[in-house]
C-alpha positions as CSV (number, residue, x, y, z in Angstrom):
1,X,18.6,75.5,148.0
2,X,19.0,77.8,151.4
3,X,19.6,81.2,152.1
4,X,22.8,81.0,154.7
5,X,22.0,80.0,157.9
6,X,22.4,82.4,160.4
7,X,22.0,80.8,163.9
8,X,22.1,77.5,164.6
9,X,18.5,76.6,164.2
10,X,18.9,77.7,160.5
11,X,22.0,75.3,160.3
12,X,19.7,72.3,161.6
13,X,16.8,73.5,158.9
14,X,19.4,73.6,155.9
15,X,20.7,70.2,157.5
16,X,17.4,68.9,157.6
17,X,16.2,69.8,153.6
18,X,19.3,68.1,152.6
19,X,18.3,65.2,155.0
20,X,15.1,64.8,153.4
21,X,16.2,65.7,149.7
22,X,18.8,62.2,150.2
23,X,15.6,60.4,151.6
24,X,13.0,61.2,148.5
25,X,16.0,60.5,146.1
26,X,18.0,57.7,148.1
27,X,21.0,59.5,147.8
28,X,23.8,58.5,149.9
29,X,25.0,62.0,150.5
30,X,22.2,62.7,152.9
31,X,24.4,60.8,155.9
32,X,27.0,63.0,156.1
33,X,24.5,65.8,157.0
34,X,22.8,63.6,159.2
35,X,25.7,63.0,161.3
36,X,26.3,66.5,161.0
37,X,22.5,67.6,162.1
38,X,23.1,65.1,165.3
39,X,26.5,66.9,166.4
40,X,25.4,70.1,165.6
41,X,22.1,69.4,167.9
42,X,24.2,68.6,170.7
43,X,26.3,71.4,170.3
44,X,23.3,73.8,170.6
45,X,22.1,71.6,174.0
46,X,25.5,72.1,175.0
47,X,25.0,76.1,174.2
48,X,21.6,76.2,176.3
49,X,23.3,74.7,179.0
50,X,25.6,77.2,179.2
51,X,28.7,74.8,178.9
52,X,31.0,76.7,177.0
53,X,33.7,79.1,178.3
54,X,31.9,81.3,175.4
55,X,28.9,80.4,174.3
56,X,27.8,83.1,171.9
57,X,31.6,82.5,170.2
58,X,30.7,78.6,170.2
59,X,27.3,79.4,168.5
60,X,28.9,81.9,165.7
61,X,31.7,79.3,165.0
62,X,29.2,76.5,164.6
63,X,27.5,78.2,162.2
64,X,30.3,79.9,160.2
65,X,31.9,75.9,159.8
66,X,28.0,74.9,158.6
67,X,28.5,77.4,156.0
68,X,31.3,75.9,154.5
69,X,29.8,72.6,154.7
70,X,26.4,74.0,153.3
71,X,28.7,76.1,150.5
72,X,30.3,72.9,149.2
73,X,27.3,70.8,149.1
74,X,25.3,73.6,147.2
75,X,28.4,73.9,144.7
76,X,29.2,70.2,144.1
77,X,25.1,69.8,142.8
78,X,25.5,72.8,141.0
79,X,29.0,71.3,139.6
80,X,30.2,74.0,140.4
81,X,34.5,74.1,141.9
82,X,34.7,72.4,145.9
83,X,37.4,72.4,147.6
84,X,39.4,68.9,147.3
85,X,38.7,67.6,150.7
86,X,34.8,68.1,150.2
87,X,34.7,67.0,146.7
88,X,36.5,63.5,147.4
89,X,34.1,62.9,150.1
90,X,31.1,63.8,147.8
91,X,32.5,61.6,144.7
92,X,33.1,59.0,147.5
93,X,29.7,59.0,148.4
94,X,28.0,59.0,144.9
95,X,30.3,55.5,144.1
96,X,28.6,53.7,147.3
């Protein structure tokens, strides 16, 4: 699906294939990521703007919590095990 995002743009690329993937199929899962894509925007601006006590720490911790998020998405539609607190809020989503 992605190769592990890197830097923050990568984040908002994986974000952004999942986006659309929930669009083509009309898959409620895609609004988590949405929400996500819109924070982690806004983090970046923050980032540029240099409002951070330390912004290249902010940038590497953004992206190291995408992962995880990224990591359980990619798992739960390979069926593969997610953590409990991911996997609730994915069955959630598929019942809506």
């Amino acid at each position: 699906m992605y190769d592990e995002p890197q830097t923050i743009d990568d984040v908002l690329q994986a974000l952004d294939a999942i986006i659309d993937r929930s669009i083509k199929e009309n898959n409620v899962l895609g609004i988590f990521a949405y929400l996500y894509r819109r924070t982690t925007f806004e983090v970046k601006s923050e980032i540029e703007k240099g409002a951070f006590e330390d912004n290249e720490r902010m940038a590497a911790f953004d992206v190291a919590f995408a992962n995880l998020y990224l990591q359980a998405f990619k798992n739960y539609l390979q069926q593969t095990p997610v953590c409990n607190s991911w996997r609730i809020s994915f069955l959630i989503c598929s019942y809506s």
